[in-house]
C-alpha positions as CSV (number, residue, x, y, z in Angstrom):
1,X,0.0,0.0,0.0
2,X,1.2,3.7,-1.1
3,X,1.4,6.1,1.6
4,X,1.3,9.2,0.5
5,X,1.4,11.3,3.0
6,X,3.5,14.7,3.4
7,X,5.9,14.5,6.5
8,X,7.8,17.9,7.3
9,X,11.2,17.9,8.8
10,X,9.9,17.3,12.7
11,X,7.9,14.4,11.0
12,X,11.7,12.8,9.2
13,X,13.7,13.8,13.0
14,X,10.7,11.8,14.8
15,X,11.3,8.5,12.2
16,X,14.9,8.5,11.9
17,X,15.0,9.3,16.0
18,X,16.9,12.5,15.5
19,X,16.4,16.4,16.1
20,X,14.5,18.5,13.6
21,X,17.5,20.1,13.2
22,X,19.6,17.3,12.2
23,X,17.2,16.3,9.3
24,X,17.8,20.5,8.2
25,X,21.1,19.6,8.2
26,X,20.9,16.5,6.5
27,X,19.3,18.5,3.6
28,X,21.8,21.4,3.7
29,X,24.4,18.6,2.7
30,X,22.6,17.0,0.0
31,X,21.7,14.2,2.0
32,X,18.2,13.9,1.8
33,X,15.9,13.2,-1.3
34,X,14.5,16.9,-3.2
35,X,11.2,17.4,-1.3
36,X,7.8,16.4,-2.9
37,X,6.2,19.4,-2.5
38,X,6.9,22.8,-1.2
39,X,4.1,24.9,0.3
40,X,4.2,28.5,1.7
41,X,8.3,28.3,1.4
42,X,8.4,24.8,3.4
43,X,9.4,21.7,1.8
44,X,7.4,18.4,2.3
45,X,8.3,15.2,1.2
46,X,6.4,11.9,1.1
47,X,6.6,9.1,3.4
48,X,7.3,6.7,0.9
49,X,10.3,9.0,-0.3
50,X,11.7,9.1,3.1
51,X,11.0,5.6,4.2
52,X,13.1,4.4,0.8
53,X,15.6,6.9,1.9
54,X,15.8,5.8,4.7
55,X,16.2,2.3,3.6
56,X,19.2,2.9,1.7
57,X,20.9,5.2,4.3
58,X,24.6,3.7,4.6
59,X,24.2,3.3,8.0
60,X,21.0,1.0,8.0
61,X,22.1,-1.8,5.4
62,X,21.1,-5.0,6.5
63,X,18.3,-3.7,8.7
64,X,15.0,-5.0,9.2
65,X,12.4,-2.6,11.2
């Protein structure tokens, strides 16, 4: 099933277990997927973009969750 979704940065920092901040970051450096959508200046992206993100993250190889 397609989840689609739009999580804002708070809603990637609550997944991924890290501070709001940290997921800013993570797009300041290229490390996070182009958002989905952008409304009103923000960027959103969906959760089946950041969940396959996530699952490709360097540090989660091999993970099952």
């Amino acid at each position: 099933m397609t989840d689609r979704g739009l999580w804002s940065y708070k809603d990637i920092a609550a997944h991924i277990r890290v501070q709001p901040d940290t997921v800013r970051s993570y797009r300041k450096h290229g490390l996070l997927p182009a958002p989905d959508h952008v409304e009103n200046g923000k960027p959103y992206w969906y959760a089946d973009t950041v969940r396959a993100w996530v699952a490709a993250r360097p540090g989660n190889r091999g993970r099952r969750g």
